[in-house]
C-alpha positions in Angstrom: 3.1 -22.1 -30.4 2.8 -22.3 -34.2 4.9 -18.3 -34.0 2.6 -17.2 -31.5 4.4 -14.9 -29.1 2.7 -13.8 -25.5 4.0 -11.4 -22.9 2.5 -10.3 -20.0 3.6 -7.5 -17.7 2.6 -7.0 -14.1 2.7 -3.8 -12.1 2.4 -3.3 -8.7 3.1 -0.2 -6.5 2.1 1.2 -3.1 0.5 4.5 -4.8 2.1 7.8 -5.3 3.0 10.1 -2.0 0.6 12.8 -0.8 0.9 16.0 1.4 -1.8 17.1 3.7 -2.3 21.0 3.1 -4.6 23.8 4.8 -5.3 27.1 3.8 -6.1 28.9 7.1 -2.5 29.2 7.9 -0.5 32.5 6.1 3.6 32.2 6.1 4.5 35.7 7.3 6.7 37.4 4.3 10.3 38.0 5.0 10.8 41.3 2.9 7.7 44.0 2.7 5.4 43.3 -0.4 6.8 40.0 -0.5 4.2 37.1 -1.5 2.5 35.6 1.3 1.9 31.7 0.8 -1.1 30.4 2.1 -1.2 27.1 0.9 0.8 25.1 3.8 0.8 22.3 5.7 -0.6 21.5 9.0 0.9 22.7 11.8 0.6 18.7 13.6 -0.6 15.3 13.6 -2.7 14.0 15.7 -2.6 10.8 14.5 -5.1 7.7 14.3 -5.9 7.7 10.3 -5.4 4.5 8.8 -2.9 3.5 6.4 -4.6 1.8 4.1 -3.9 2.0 0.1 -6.6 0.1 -1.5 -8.7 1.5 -3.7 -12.2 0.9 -0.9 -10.0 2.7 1.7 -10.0 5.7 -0.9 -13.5 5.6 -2.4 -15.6 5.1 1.1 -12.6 7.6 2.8 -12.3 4.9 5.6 -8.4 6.0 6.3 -10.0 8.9 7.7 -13.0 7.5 9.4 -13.3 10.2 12.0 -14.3 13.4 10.1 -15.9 16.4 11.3 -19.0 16.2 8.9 -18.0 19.2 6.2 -14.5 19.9 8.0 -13.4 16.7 6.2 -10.2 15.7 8.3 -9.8 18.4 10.8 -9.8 15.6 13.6 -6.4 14.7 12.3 -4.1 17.9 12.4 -3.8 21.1 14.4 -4.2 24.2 12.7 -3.6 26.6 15.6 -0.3 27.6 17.6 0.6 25.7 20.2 1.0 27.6 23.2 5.0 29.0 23.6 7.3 26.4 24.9 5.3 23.4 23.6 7.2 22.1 20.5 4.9 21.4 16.9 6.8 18.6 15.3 4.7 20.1 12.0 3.9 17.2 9.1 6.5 16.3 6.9 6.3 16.5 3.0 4.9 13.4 1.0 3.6 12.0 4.8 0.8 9.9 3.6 0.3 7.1 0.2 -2.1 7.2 -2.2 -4.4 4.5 -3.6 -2.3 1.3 -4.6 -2.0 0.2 -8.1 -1.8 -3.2 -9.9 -2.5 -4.8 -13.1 -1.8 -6.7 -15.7 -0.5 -5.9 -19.2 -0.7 -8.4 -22.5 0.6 -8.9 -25.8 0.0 -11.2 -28.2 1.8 -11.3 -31.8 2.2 -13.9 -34.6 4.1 -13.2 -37.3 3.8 -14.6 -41.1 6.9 -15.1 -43.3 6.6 -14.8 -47.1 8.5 -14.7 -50.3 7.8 -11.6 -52.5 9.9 -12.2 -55.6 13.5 -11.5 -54.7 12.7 -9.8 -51.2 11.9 -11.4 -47.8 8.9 -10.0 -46.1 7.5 -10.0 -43.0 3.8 -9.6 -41.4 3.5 -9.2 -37.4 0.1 -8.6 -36.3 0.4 -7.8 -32.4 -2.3 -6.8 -30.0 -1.8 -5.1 -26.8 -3.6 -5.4 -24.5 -3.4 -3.0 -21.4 -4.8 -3.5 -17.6 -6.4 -6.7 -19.7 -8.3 -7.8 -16.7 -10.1 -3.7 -16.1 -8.8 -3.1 -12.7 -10.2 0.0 -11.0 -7.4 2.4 -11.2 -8.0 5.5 -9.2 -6.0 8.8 -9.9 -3.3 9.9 -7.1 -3.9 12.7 -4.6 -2.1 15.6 -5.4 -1.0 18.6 -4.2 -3.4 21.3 -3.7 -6.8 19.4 -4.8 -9.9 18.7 -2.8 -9.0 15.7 -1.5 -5.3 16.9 0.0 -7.5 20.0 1.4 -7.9 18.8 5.5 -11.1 21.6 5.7 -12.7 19.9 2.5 -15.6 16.8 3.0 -13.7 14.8 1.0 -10.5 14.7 2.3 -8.8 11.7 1.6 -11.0 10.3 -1.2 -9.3 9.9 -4.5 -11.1 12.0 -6.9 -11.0 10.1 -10.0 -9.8 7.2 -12.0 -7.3 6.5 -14.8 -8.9 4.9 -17.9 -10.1 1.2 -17.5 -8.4 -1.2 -20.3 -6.7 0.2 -23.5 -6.2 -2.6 -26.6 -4.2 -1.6 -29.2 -4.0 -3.1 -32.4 -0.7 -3.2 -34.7 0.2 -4.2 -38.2 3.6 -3.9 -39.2 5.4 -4.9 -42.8 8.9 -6.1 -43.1 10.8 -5.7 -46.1 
């Protein structure tokens, strides 16, 4: 198209893994003065959150529509022992996805040919253009953050999002 170039990119994933974690539990050290972790998982899941990754599922925390008010998603998991004899399957790492992500990434380039005395140069002027169309990304829940925290009111909501759409501009000389 009169040394136009275009490209475009699209992305699509099912959002990073997460692990549900509560800090009411202590691991009991091995060896006397040893750390004690406190940071763990839930002892079991009672199911019935949805599995949703879309970015409303993780802003209005409707995967985890059942919340007990400030406890966040203590309806879900069992922090207590179970009684001896009854088995607590436990929840396994990286258990639940995160928001989804998708867009769609641009370039455009045209490059100019000239003569400059002897030499052969070359002008490219390229934009890029990324998520061109300024999709709300949100940002991943990770380990130990609010929203992995089953005690905290906002369990399950992603607590941010990446930046909206990026252009970057290029020049470039060939000789």
């Amino acid at each position: 198209l009169g040394g136009f170039q275009a490209n475009a990119t699209f992305s699509w994933h099912t959002g990073f893994p997460w692990t549900p974690v509560t800090g009411t539990l202590n691991t009991v050290p091995i060896v006397d003065g040893a750390a004690v972790q406190n940071i763990v998982r839930p002892l079991a899941y009672y199911g019935g959150a949805g599995s949703s990754c879309s970015t409303g599922a993780f802003t209005s925390g409707s995967n985890f529509p059942n919340r007990a008010g400030a406890g966040g998603g203590t309806n879900y998991f069992s922090t207590t022992l179970p009684p001896l004899g009854v088995y607590s399957p436990g929840i396994g790492r990286n258990s639940f996805r995160g928001p989804c992500y998708h867009d769609i990434d641009l370039s455009v380039a045209k490059e100019f040919a000239h003569e400059f005395g002897a030499h052969n140069t070359l002008l490219r002027l390229q934009a890029n253009m990324y998520n061109v169309f300024n999709t709300e990304q949100l940002q991943p829940i990770t380990f130990n953050t609010s929203a992995s925290y089953i005690q905290n009111a906002y369990f399950g909501y992603a607590t941010g999002a990446d930046s909206g759409r990026v252009i970057e501009l290029l020049a470039r000389i060939q000789f």
